[in-house]
C-alpha positions as CSV (number, residue, x, y, z in Angstrom):
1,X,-151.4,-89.2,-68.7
2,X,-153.2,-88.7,-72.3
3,X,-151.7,-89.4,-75.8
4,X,-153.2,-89.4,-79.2
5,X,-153.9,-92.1,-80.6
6,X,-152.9,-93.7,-84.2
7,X,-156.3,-92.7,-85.6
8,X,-159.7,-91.1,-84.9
9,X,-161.9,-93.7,-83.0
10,X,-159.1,-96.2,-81.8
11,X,-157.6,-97.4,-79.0
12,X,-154.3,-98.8,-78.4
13,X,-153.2,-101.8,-75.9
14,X,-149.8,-101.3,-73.9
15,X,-148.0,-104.2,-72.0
16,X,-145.1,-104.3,-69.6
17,X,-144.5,-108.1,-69.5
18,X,-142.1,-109.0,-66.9
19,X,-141.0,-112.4,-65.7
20,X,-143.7,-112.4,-62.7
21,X,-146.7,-110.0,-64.1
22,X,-148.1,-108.3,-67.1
23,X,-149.1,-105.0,-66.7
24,X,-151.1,-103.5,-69.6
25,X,-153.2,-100.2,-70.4
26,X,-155.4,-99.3,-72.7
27,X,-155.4,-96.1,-74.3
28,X,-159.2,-94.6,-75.6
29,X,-160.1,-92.5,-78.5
30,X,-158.4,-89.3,-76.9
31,X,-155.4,-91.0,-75.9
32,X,-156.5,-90.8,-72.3
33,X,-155.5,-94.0,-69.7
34,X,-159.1,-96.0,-69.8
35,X,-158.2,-98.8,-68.3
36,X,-155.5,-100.9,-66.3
37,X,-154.5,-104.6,-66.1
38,X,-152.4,-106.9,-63.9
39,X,-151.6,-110.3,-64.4
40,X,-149.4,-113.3,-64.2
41,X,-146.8,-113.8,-66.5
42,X,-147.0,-117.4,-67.8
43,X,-143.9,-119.2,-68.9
44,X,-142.2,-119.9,-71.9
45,X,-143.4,-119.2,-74.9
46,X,-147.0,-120.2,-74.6
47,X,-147.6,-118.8,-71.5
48,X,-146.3,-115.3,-72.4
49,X,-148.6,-115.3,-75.5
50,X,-151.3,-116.4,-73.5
51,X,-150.6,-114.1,-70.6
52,X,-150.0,-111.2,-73.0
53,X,-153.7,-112.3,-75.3
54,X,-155.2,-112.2,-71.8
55,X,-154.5,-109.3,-70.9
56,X,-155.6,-107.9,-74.2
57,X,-158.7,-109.2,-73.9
58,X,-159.4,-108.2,-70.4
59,X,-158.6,-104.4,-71.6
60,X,-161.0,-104.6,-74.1
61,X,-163.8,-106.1,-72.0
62,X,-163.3,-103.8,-69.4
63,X,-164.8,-101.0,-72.2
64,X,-167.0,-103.6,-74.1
65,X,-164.9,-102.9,-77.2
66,X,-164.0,-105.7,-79.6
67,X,-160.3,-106.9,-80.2
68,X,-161.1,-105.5,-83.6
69,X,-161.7,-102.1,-82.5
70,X,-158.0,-102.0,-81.0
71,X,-155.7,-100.2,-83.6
72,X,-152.6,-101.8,-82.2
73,X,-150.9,-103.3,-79.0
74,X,-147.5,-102.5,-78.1
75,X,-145.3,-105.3,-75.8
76,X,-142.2,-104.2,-74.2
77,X,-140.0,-107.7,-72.9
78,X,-136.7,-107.8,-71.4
79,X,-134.1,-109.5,-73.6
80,X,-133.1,-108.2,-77.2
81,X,-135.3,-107.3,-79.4
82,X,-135.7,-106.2,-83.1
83,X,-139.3,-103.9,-83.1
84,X,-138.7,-104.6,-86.9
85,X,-139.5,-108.1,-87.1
86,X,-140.9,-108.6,-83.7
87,X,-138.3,-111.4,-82.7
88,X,-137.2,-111.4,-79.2
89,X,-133.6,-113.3,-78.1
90,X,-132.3,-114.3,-74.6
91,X,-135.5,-113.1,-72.7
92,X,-134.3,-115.8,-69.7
93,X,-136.7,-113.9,-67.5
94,X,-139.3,-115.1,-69.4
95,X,-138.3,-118.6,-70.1
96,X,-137.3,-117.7,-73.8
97,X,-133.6,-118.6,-74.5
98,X,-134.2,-118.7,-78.7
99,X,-135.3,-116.4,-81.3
100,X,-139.1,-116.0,-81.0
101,X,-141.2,-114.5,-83.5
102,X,-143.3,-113.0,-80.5
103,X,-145.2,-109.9,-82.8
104,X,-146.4,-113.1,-84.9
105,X,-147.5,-115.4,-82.5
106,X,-149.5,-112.6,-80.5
107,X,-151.0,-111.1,-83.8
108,X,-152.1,-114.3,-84.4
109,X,-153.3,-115.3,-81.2
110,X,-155.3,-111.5,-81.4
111,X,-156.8,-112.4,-84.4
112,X,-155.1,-110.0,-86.5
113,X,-154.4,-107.5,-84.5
114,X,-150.8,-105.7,-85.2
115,X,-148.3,-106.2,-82.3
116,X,-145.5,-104.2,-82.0
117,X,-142.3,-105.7,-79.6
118,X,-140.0,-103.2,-77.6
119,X,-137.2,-103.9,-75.3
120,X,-138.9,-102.9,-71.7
121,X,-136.3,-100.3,-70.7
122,X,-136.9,-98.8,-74.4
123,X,-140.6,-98.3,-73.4
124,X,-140.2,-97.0,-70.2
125,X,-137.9,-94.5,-71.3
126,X,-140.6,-93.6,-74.0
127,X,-143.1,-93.8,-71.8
128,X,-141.2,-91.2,-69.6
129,X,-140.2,-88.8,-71.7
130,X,-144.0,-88.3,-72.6
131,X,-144.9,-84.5,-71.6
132,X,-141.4,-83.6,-72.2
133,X,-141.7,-81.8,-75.3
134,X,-140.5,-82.8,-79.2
135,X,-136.4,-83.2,-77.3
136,X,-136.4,-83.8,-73.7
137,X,-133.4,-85.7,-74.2
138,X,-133.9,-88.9,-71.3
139,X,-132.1,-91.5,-70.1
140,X,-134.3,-93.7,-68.1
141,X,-131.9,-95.5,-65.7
142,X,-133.0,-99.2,-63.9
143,X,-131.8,-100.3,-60.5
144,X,-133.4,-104.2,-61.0
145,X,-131.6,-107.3,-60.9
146,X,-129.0,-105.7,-63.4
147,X,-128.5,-102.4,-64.2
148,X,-128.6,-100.7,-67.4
149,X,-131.2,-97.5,-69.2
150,X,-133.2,-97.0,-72.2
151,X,-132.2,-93.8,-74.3
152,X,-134.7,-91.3,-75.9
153,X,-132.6,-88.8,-77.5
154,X,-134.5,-86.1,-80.1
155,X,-137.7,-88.2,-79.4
156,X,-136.2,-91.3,-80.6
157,X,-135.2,-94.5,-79.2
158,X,-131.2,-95.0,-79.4
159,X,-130.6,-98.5,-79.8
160,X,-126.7,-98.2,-81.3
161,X,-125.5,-100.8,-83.7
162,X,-126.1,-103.8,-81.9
163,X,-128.1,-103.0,-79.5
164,X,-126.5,-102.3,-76.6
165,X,-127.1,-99.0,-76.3
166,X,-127.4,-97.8,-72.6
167,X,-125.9,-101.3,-71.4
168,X,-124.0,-99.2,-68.5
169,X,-124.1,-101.8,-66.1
170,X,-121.1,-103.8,-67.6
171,X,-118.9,-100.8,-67.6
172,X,-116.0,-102.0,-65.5
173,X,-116.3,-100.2,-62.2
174,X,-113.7,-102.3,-59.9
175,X,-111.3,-104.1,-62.3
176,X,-110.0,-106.6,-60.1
177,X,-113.4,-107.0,-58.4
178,X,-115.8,-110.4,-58.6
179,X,-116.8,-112.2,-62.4
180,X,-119.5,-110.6,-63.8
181,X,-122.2,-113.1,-65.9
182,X,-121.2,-111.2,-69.0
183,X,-117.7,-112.2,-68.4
184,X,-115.8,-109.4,-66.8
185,X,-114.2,-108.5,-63.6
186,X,-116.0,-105.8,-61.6
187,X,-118.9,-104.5,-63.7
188,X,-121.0,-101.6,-62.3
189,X,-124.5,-103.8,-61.8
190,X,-122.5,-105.8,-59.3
191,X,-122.4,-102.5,-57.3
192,X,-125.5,-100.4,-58.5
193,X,-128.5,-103.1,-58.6
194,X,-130.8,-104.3,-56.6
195,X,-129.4,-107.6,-56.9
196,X,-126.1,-106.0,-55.4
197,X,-128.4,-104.3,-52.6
198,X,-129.9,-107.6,-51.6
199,X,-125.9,-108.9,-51.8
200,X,-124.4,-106.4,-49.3
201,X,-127.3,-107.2,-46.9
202,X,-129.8,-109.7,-46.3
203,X,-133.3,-109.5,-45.2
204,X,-133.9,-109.8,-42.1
205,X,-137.6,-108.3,-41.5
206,X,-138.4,-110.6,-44.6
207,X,-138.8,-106.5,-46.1
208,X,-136.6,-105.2,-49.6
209,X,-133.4,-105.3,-48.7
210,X,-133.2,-101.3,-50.1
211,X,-136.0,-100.4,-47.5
212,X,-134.0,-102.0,-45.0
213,X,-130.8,-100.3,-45.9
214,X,-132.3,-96.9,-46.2
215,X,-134.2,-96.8,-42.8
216,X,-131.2,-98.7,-40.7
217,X,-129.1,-95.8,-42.5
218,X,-131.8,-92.8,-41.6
219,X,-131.8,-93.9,-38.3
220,X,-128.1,-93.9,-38.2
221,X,-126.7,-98.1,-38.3
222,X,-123.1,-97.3,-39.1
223,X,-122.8,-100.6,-41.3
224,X,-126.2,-99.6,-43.0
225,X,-124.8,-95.9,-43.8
226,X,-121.8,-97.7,-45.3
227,X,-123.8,-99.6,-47.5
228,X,-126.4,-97.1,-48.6
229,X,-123.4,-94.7,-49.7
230,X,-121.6,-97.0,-51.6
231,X,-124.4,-98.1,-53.8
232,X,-125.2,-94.8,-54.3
233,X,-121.9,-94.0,-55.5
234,X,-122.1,-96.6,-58.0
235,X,-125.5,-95.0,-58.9
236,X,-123.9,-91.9,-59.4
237,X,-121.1,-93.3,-61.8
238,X,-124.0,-94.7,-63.7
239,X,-125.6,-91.1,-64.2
240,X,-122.5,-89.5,-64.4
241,X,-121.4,-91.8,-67.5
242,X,-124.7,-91.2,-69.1
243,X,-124.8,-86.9,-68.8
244,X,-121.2,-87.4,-69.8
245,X,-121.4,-89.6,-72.9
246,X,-125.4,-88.6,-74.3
247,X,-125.5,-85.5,-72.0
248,X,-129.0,-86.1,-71.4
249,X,-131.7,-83.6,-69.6
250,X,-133.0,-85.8,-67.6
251,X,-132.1,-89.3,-65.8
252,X,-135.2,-91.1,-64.3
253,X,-134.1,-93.8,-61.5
254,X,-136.6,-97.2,-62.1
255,X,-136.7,-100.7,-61.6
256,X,-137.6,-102.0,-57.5
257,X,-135.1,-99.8,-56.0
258,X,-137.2,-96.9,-57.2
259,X,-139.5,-97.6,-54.9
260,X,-137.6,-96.0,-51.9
261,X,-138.6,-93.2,-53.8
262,X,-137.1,-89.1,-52.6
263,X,-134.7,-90.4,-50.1
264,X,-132.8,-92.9,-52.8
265,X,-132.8,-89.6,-55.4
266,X,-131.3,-87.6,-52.1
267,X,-128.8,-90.3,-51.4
268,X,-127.2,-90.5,-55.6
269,X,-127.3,-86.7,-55.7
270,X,-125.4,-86.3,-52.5
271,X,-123.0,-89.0,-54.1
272,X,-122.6,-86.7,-57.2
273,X,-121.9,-83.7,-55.1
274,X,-119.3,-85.8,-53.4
275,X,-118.2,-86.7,-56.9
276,X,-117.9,-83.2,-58.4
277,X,-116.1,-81.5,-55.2
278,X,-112.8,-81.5,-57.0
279,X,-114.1,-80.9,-60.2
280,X,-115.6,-77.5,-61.2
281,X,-116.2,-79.0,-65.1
282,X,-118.7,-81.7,-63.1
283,X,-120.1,-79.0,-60.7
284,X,-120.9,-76.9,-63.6
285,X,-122.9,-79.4,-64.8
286,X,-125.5,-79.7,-62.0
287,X,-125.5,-83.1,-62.6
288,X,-128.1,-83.8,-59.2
289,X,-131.2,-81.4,-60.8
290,X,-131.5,-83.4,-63.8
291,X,-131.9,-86.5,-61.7
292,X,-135.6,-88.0,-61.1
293,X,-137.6,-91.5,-59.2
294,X,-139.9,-92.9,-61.5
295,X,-143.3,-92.3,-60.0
296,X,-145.8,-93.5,-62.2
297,X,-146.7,-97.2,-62.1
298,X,-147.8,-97.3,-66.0
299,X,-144.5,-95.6,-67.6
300,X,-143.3,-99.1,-69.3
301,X,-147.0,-100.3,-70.4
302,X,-148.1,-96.8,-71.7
303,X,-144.1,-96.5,-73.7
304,X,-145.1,-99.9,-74.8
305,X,-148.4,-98.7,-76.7
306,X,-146.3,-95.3,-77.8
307,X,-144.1,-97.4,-79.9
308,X,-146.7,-99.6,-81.2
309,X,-148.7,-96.1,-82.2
310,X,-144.9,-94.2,-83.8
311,X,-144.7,-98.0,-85.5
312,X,-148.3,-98.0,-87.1
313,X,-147.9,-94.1,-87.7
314,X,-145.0,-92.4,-88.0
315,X,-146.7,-89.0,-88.3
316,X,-148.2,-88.9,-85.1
317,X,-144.5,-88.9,-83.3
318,X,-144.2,-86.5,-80.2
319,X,-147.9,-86.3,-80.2
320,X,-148.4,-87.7,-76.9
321,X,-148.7,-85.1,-73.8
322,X,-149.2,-85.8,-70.3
């Protein structure tokens, strides 16, 4: 994957920093992928500054470049987030319950260097829709602990008013079903995460529960099939609110559920066929061939580093190509 950079003759620095690892690139000149970076994620305040310096460093030693020489690093963090001030809110993944000036403390800890702050499902959705063209309107859909999507619509990141933008996961889905942590009865990430996966059936190889799931249901475990279709439905509700409300081209399953890869895309589209069977508005919609698995590894880190280049210069926005 290659973008162009802010600037003749720099590089830019993109993290994904998530409450167990750090995953950075670093962009060269041409805006090709020079290097790669995984680390732990320290906690709390300090240790994801220092996690997130570290890796910065290591990216630049790995090219024998000086922190100088890097135009900008991006950071995309769970939480909320305002890329305008750099503050991050109620990252509890991290260990960050307050307001934290996290841009600040990392430009300072860089010596200088600007820091640009994303929300992690922003940048992956950026960092998907790279290679799309100046629309490729995208909704970038994760299946993690909870459940909710980052929004690129006409190349830009929708945030909505207060940030909640893409928050599908605490759509009511089963009114009178269990409390939600946000409140509510029944929310969709109680169904369509992997944290609701992992609820529906334990471990037992000491594998993913979603592996398990999906090869007890392939080999045809009644109780597994039962499981695998319902989360799927509630996958599908998810994609289906999303092409219904942004009508998006494209809706790109992530997150650790993503991992299982063709057969979890094969299972939601055969829920949204099930779906649109009475419905000829839906089936005209073909809602299964704009659905996708994330398969690059770097798609959060490298969104990351797109925002922090659109941030430093506006002009170079859609630039990037795969």
């Amino acid at each position: 994957m290659t973008a162009r950079p802010i600037a003749p003759g720099t590089w830019t620095v993109g993290l994904d920093i998530g409450g167990t690892k750090v995953h950075g690139v670093l962009l060269d000149e041409d805006g090709t992928l020079a290097s790669t970076v995984r680390l732990p994620t320290g906690t709390g305040v300090t240790g994801v500054v220092a996690s997130a310096a570290q890796a910065v460093e290591r990216l630049a030693a790995d090219r024998c470049l000086e922190l100088g020489e890097v135009a900008a690093v991006g950071v995309g963090v769970p939480g909320v987030v305002d890329p305008g001030s750099g503050v991050v809110a109620h990252a509890v993944n991290l260990g960050i319950a307050g307001e934290v000036r996290l841009a600040a403390l990392l430009t300072a800890r860089l010596g200088g260097v600007p820091v640009n702050v994303e929300n992690d499902l922003n940048a992956a959705a950026l960092g998907a829709s790279v290679g799309r063209g100046p629309r490729g309107d995208l909704a970038f859909l994760a299946l993690g602990t909870g459940l909710a999507a980052g929004l690129v619509l006409d190349g830009a990141v929708r945030r909505g008013i207060s940030g909640a933008a893409g928050e599908v996961g605490h759509l009511p889905y089963v009114p009178d079903g269990p409390r939600c942590a946000c409140g509510q009865h029944g929310c969709l990430e109680l169904y369509a995460s992997g944290s609701a996966l992992e609820a529906r059936w334990g471990s037992r190889t000491g594998r993913p529960a979603a592996v398990e799931v999906f090869e007890a249901a392939a080999a045809g475990d009644p109780e597994a099939v039962g499981v695998r279709d319902a989360f799927a439905d509630a996958v599908a509700t998810a994609v289906r609110v999303l092409a219904l409300t942004c009508d998006v081209e494209h809706v790109v399953l992530g997150g650790g559920v993503a991992g299982l890869g063709e057969p979890l895309r094969e299972a939601v589209v055969a829920a949204l066929e099930r779906h649109a069977a009475s419905s000829p508005f839906l089936r005209s919609l073909d809602l299964g061939s704009r659905l996708e698995v994330a398969h690059d590894e770097h798609v959060a880190a490298i969104g990351a580093a797109l925002a922090a280049a659109r941030a430093g210069a506006p002009e170079v926005v859609g630039s990037w190509r795969s």
